[in-house]
N, C-alpha and C positions, 0 to 999 in steps of 0.2 A: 746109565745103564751099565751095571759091571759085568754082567754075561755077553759073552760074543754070540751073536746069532749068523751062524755061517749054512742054515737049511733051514728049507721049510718046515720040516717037522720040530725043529728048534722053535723056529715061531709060534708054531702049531701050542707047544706045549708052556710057551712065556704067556701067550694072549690065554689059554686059557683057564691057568691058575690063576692070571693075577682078576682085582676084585674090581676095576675099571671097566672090562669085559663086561659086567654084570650089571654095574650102573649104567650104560647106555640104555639099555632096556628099561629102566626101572621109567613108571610114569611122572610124568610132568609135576610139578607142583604149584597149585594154585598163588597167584601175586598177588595182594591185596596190600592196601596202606590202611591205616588206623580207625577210619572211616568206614572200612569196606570195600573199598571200590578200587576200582584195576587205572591204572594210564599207560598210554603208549601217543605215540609219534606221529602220524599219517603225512607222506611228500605226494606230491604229486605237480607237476612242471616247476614251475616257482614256489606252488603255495607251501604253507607249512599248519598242519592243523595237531593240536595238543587238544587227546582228547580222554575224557574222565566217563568210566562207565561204572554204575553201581544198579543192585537190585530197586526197580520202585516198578510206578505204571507208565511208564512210557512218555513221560517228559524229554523232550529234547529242546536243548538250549543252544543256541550259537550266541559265543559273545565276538562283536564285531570291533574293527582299530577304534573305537570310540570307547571302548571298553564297556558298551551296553548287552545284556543277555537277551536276544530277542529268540521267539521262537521260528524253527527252523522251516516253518511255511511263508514266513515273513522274509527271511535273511534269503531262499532261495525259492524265488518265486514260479519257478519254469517247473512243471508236473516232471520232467524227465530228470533233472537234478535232485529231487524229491525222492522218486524210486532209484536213483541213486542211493541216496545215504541210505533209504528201508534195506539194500538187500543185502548185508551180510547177517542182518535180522533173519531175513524172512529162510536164507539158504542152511541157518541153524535152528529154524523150526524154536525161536524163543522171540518172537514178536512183544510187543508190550509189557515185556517182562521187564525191561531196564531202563534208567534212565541214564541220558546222554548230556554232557557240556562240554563242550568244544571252543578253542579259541583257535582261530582262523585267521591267517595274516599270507600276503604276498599273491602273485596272480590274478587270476578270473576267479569267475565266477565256476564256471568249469573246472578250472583247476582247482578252488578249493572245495567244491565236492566231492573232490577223486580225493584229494587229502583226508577228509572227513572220513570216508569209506574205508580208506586205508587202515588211518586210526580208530575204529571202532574195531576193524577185522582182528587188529590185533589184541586190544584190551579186551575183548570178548574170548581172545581164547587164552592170554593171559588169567582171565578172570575165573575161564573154564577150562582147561585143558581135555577135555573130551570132547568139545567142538571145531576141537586143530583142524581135525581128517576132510568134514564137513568147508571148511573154509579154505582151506590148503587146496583140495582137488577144484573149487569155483575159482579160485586164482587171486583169491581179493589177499593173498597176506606176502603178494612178492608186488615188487614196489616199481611201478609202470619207471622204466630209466629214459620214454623218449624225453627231451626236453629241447628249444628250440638251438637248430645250428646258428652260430657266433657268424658274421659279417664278419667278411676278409677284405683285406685292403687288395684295391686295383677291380673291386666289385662293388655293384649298387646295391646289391643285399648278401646274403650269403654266397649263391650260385650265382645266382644273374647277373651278367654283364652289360655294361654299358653299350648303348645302340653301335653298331659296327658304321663308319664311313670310309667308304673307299676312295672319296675324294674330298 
């Protein structure tokens, strides 16, 4: 910076010549790889889910540690886990438009559903940038950080303490 900025109206008038100003505003741009299709990341406690989303009919794939592709009423059997993964779908109103494969490793079952959900939330709006606002304000594209508290020494589990005897 070779200007001294010693007021506000100094600032005033540095932010808004320069052209940086201008591109924050400017929209998104769609990520795609060669294929077509978007990837992103999804965490959720332990798990870690890599997930690839492209235009089709609504194919969804889980490939599991066996490295097998099953589909994802098979991989998570529970109807609640299910409407899990459907709602970052259903919350951008593009249902069976895409297809999903996901590889899944670490955790529950639970936990890698929330992973899954994560990573579609994001490859959906990597894919699309017009469906950010839609997915942003539902909360599926910030990245749940509880995760279990660490066992401390001079305790039976994290908090819990050993039975008290007084004699």
């Amino acid at each position: 910076m070779a200007e001294d900025i010693k007021s506000l109206d100094d600032l005033k008038s540095v932010v808004s010549g320069t052209p940086a100003a201008v591109e924050i505003d400017a929209p998104r741009e769609p990520q795609r790889d060669a294929l077509g299709r978007s990837y992103a990341t999804g965490k959720r406690k332990d798990a870690v889910a890599r997930v690839w989303i492209k235009p089709g009919s609504g194919k969804f794939l889980i490939r599991d540690n066996k490295g097998e592709y099953i589909d994802y009423t098979k991989y998570f059997a529970r109807p609640v886990l299910q409407m899990i993964l459907r709602q970052p779908f259903q919350v951008a109103n593009v249902e069976g438009q895409f297809d999903v494969m996901a590889t899944v490793a670490g955790g529950g079952l639970s936990g890698q559903a929330g992973a899954v959900k994560h990573g579609i939330s994001k490859a959906l709006q990597l894919y699309e940038p017009s469906l950010r606002p839609a997915l942003k304000a539902a909360g599926f594209l910030t990245r749940d950080s509880r995760v279990v508290e660490r066992k401390k020494y001079g305790k039976a589990k994290a908090r819990r303490s050993f039975q008290f005897s007084k004699r």
